[in-house]
C-alpha positions as semicolon CSV with decimal commas, in nm:
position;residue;x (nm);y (nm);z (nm)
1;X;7,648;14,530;-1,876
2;X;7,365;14,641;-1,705
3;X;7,485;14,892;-1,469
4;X;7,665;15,074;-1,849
5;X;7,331;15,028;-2,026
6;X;7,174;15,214;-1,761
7;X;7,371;15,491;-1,767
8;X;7,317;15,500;-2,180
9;X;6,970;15,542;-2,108
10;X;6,970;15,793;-1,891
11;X;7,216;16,013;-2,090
12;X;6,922;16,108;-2,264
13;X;6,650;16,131;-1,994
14;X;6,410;16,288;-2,235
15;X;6,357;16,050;-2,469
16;X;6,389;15,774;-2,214
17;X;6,121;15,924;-2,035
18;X;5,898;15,939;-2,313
19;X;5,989;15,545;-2,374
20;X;5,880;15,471;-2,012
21;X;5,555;15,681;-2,057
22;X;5,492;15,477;-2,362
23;X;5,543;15,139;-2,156
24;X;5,351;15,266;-1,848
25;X;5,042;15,406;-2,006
26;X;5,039;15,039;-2,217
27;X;5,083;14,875;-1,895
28;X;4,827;15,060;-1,684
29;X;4,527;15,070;-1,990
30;X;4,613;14,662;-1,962
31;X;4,556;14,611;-1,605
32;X;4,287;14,847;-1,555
33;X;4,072;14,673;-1,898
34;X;4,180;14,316;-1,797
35;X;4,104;14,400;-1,445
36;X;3,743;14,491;-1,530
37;X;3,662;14,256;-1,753
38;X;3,800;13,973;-1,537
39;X;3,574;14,130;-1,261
40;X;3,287;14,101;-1,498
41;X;3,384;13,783;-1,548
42;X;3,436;13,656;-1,195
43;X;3,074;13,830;-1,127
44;X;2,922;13,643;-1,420
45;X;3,085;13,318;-1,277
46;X;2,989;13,336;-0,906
47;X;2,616;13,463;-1,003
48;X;2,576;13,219;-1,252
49;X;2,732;12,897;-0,962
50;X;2,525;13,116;-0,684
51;X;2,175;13,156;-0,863
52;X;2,096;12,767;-1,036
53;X;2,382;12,584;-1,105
54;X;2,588;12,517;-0,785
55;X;2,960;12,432;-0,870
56;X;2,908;12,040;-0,949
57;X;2,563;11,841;-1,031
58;X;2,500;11,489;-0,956
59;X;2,256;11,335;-1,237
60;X;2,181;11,039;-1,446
61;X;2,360;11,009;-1,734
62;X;2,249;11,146;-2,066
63;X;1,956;11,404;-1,834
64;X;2,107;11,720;-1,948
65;X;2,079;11,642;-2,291
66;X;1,791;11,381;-2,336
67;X;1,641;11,468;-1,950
68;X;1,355;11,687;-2,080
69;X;1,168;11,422;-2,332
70;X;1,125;11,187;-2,091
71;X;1,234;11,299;-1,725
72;X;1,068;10,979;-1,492
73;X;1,354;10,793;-1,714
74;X;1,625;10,982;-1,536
75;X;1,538;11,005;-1,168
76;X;1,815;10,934;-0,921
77;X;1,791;10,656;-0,655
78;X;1,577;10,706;-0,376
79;X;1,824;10,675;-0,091
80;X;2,129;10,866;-0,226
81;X;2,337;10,915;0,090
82;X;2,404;11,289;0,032
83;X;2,585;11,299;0,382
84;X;2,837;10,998;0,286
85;X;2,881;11,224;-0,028
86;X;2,955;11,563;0,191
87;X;3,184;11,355;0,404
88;X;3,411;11,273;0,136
89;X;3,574;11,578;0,098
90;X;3,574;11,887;0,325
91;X;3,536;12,178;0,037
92;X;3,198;11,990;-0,031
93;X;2,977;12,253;0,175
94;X;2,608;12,190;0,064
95;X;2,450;11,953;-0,161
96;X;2,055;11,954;-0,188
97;X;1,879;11,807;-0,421
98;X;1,647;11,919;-0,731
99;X;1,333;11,784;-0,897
100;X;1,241;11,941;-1,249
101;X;0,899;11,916;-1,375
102;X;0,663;12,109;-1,631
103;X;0,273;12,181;-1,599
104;X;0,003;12,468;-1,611
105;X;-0,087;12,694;-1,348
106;X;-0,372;12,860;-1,358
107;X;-0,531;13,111;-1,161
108;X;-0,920;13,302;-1,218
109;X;-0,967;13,183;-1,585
110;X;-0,606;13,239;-1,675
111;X;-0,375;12,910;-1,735
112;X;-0,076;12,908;-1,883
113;X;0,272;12,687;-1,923
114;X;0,525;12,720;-1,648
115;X;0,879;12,497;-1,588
116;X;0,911;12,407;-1,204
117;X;1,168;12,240;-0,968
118;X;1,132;12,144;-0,641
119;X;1,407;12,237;-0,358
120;X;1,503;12,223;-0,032
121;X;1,402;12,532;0,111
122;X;1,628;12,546;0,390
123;X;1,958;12,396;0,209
124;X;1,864;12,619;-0,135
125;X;1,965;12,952;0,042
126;X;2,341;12,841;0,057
127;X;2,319;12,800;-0,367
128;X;2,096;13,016;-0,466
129;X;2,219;13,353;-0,270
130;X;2,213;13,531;-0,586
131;X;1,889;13,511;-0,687
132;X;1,707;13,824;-0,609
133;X;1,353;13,809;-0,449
134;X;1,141;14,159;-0,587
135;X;0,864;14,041;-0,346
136;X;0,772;13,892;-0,039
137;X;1,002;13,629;0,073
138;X;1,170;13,309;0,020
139;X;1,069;12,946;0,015
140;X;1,074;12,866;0,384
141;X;0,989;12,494;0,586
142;X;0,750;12,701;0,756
143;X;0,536;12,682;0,465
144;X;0,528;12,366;0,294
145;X;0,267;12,480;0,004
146;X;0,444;12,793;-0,024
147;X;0,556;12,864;-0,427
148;X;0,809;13,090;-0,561
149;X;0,740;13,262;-0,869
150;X;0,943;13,453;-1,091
151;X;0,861;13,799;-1,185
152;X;0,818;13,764;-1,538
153;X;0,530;13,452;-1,476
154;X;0,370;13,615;-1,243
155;X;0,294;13,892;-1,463
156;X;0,146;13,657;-1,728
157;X;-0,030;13,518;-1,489
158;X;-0,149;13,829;-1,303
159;X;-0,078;13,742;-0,974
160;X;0,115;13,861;-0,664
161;X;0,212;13,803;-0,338
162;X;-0,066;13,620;-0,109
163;X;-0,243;13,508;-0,429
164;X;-0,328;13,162;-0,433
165;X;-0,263;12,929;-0,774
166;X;-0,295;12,575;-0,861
167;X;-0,075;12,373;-1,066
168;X;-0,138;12,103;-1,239
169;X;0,147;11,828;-1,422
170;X;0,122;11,451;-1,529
171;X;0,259;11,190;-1,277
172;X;0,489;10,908;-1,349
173;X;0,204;10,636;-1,431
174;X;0,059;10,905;-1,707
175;X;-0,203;11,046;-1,464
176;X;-0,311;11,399;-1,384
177;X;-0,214;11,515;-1,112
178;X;-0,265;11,879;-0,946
179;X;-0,199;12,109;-0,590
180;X;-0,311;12,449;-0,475
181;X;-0,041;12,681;-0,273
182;X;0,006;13,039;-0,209
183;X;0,212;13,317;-0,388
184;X;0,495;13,315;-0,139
185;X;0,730;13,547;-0,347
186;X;0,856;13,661;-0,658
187;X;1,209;13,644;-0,791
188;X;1,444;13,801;-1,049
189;X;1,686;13,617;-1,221
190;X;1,967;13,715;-1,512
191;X;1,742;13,589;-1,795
192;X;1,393;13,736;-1,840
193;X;1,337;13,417;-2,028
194;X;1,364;13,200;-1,749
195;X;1,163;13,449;-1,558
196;X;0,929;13,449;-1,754
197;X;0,832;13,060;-1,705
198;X;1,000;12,947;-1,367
199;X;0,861;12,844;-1,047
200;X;0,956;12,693;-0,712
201;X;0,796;12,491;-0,481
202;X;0,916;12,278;-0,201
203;X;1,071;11,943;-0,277
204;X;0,818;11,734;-0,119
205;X;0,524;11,912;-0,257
206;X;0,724;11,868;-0,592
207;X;0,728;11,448;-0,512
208;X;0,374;11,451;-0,376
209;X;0,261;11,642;-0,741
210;X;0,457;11,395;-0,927
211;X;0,378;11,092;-0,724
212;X;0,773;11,009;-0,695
213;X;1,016;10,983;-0,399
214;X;1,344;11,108;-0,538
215;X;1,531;11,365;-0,806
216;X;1,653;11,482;-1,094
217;X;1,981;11,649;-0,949
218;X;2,188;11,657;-0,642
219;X;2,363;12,030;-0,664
220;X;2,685;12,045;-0,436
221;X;2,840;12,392;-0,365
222;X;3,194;12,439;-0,262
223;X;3,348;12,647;-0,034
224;X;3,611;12,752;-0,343
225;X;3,561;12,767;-0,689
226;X;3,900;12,706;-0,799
227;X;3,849;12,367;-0,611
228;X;3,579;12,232;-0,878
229;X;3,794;12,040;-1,102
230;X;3,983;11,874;-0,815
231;X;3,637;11,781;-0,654
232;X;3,503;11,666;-1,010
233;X;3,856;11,425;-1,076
234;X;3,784;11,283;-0,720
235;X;3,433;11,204;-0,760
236;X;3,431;11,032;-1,062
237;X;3,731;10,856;-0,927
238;X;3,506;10,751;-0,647
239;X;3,174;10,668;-0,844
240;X;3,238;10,577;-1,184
241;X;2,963;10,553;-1,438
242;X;2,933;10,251;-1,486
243;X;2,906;10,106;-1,127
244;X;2,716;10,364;-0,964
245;X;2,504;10,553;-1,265
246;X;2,571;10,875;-1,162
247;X;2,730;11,194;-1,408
248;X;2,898;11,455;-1,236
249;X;2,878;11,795;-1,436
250;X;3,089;12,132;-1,351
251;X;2,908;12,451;-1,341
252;X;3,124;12,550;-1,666
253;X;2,962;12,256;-1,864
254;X;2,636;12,411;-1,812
255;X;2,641;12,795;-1,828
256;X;2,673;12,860;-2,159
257;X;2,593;13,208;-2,173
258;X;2,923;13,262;-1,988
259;X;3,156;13,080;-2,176
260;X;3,017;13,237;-2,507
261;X;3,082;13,632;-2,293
262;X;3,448;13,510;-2,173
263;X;3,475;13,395;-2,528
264;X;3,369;13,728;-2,652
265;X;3,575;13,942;-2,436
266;X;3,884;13,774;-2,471
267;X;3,861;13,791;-2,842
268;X;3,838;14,174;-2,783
269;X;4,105;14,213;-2,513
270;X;4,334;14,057;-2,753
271;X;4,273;14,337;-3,022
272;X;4,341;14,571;-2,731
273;X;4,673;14,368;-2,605
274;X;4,783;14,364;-2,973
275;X;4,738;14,729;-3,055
276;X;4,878;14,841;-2,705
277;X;5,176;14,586;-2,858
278;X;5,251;14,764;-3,159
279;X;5,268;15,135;-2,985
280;X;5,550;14,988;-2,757
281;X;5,750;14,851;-3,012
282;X;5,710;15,154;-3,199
283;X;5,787;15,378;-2,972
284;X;6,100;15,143;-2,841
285;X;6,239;15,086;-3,159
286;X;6,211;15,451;-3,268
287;X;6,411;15,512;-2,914
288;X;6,673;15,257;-2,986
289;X;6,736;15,368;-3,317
290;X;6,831;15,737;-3,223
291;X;7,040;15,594;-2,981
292;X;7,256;15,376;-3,246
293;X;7,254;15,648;-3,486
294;X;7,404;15,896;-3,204
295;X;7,664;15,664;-3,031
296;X;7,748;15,521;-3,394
297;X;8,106;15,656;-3,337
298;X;8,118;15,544;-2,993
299;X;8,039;15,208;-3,126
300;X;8,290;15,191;-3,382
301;X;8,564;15,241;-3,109
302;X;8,428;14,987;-2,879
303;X;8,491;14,734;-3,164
304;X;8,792;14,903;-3,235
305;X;8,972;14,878;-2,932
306;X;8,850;14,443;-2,941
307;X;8,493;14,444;-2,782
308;X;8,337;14,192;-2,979
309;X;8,005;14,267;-3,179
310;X;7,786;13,985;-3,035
311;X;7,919;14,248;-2,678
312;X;7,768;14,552;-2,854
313;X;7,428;14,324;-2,961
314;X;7,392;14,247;-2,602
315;X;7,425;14,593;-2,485
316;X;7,157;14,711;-2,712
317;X;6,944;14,452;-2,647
318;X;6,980;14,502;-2,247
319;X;6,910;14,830;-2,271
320;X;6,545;14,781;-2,393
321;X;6,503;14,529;-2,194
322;X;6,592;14,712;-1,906
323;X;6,306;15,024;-2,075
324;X;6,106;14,680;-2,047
325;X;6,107;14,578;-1,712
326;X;6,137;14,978;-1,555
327;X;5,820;15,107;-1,736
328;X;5,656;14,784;-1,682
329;X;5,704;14,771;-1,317
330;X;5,610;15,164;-1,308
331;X;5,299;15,114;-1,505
332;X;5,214;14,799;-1,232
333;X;5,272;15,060;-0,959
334;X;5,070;15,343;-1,059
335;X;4,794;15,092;-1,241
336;X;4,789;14,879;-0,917
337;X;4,658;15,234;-0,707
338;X;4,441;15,368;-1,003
339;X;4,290;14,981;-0,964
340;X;4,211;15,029;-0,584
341;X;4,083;15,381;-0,583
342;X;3,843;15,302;-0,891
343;X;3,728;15,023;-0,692
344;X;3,672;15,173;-0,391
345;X;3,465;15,487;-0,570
346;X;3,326;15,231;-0,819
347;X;3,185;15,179;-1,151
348;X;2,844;15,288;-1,204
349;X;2,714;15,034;-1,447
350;X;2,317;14,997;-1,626
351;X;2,147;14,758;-1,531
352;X;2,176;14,402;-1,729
353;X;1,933;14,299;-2,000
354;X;1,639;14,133;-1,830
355;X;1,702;14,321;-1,527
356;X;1,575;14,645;-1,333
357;X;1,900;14,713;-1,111
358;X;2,251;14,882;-1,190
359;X;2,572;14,736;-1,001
360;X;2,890;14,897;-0,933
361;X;3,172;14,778;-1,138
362;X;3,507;14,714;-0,984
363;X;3,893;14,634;-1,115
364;X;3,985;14,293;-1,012
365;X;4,352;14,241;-1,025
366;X;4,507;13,924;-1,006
367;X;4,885;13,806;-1,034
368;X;4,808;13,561;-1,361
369;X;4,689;13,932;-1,500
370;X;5,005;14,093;-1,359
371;X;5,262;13,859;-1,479
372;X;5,116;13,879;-1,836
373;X;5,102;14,253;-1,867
374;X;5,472;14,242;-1,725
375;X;5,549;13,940;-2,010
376;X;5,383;14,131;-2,275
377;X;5,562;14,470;-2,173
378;X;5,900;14,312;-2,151
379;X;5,842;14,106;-2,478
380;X;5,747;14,401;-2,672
381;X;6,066;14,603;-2,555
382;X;6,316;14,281;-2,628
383;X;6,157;14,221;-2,961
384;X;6,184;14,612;-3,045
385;X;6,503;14,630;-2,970
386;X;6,648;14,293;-3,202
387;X;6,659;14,565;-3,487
388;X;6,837;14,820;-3,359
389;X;7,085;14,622;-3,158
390;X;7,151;14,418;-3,448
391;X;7,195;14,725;-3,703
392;X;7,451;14,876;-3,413
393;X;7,680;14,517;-3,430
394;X;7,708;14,496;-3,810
395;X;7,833;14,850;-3,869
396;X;8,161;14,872;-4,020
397;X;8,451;15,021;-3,778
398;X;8,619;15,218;-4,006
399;X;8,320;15,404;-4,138
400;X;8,175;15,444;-3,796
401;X;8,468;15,621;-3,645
402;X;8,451;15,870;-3,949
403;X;8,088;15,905;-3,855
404;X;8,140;16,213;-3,625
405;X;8,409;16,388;-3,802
């Protein structure tokens, strides 16, 4: 069956090949959008895990969504074993810890509102690679009064690097409390919002402000992404709620300006997958039906010398399935080398809102992509050709042998 609806096809090479250019150029606009926007998306993903939010968070529960009315409510135990906790698995890589806190800084006669956490300078470099610093440098242990501002504060503020501030928040027991620190650096993040208000300081200068020996959030970074779930079953396996008080949140549960993009763009690539859809079975069905009405009288003596007409469905149907697979593997070919040499030149992209930098775009391809542009070409060319193949095994015999004469 195959090897005789092969050779139907290429009787007529010309229209065949315009049925395969159809498939391919479907096939290759597919992989080289879905390629790009799942590179946007894996870039969105790994900046977003990379910059704050690590790939799982240890907190109290209920501090993510109740945390910032009353924050000395939520604080995490003082001796959290976070090497016990790194032990437990080997993907766990890093986990340091966080303490959030709000105050003013002023500096000269200017004071205004700013929204601080405290880190570990050394272990915050591992999960927060992505966050860009515009000037001077990083939080360091070499400086323990050292602050990090970002870009869009320290414009408020009119400060800059070597420029000494004081901030000032209210402890646990209701008190005022306050420290003085250099201008270490400035950073850049992805939203000019949180810019615009953020600081960092060291963790214990954050406890010694606050008057508290703990914090908010223990951040752990994998070594894989994909391994976040697992990790997240295993841990709340191995400290459930209600014994140990601790939440576990995923990255995902938290950035919700990615899920609201991926949501967004998949929406659209669907339009796109749809409308690329349509052209194939067009263009397949338009194929298949010449070829019935051609080989009408070659049909009529297949059933006239006994093939049967569920035979003659079949050999229809293989046919564009066989247009199907061919054009899709084709368009895989020639998209999978467009892919790598637009990658390698790259994508000259503007800079992000918020942000003073372009990036080069590349075409991620991965085989969950591949396998569904290779469903959706070979679904298209089956479905197309139902019609055709159907018309071809209900015609009558008699009046398709008199077709030709």
């Amino acid at each position: 069956m195959i090897v005789l609806a092969l050779r139907n096809l290429f009787r007529h090479w010309k229209r065949t090949a315009i049925a395969l250019a159809a498939i391919g150029f479907g096939v290759i606009a597919l992989l080289l959008a879905g390629g790009f926007i799942d590179w946007i998306f894996w870039g969105m993903r790994e900046g977003a895990i990379q910059s704050r939010l690590g790939h799982i968070q240890i907190t109290r529960p209920g501090y993510f969504e109740t945390g910032s009315a009353d924050p000395f409510a939520y604080l995490l135990p003082d001796q959290l074993n976070e090497e016990e906790i790194i032990g437990l698995r080997p993907e766990i890589r890093v986990i340091t810890p966080r303490l959030a806190f709000n105050g003013l800084i002023s500096h000269g006669d200017v004071t205004i509102g700013f929204s601080g956490e405290g880190v570990d300078p050394e272990k915050e470099a591992s999960v927060s690679q992505h966050l860009i610093i515009t000037k001077g440098e990083n939080l360091g242990p070499d400086d323990p009064t050292g602050l990090l501002l970002g870009a869009g504060l320290a414009d408020n503020l009119g400060v800059t690097v070597g420029d000494s501030v004081v901030l000032l928040a209210n402890t646990a027991s209701g008190g005022l409390s306050g420290v003085e620190g250099p201008v270490r650096g400035l950073f850049q993040s992805a939203s000019k919002a949180f810019d615009d208000a953020a600081l960092r300081v060291p963790v214990d200068t954050a406890r010694s402000l606050l008057r508290v020996s703990s914090a908010h959030s223990w951040v752990l970074l994998l070594d894989e992404t994909e391994k976040t779930d697992e990790v997240l079953l295993y841990l709340q396996e191995r400290f459930p709620v209600s014994e140990s008080g601790l939440q576990f949140t995923p990255w995902y549960a938290l950035a919700d300006f990615y899920n609201k993009t991926v949501a967004l763009l998949s929406r659209q690539m669907s339009v796109v997958q749809l409308i690329i859809a349509l052209i194939i079975v067009l263009s397949i069905s338009n194929t298949l039906v010449m070829s019935v009405l051609e080989r009408t009288g070659e049909t009529g003596t297949l059933m006239a010398i006994g093939v049967r007409r569920r035979r003659i469905l079949h050999m229809f149907v293989t046919e564009g399935l066989l247009l199907g697979v061919i054009g899709g593997l084709g368009g895989v070919a020639v998209g999978g080398l467009l892919a790598m040499v637009i990658s390698a030149v790259g994508i000259p992209m503007p800079p992000p809102p918020g942000m003073d930098v372009g990036f080069s775009g590349k075409i991620l391809l991965s085989w969950p992509l591949i396998a569904g542009v290779m469903a959706l070409a070979i679904g298209t060319t089956l479905l197309a050709s139902l019609y055709p193949a159907w018309k071809a095994s209900r015609l009558e015999i008699v009046n398709a042998l008199r077709h030709n004469r």
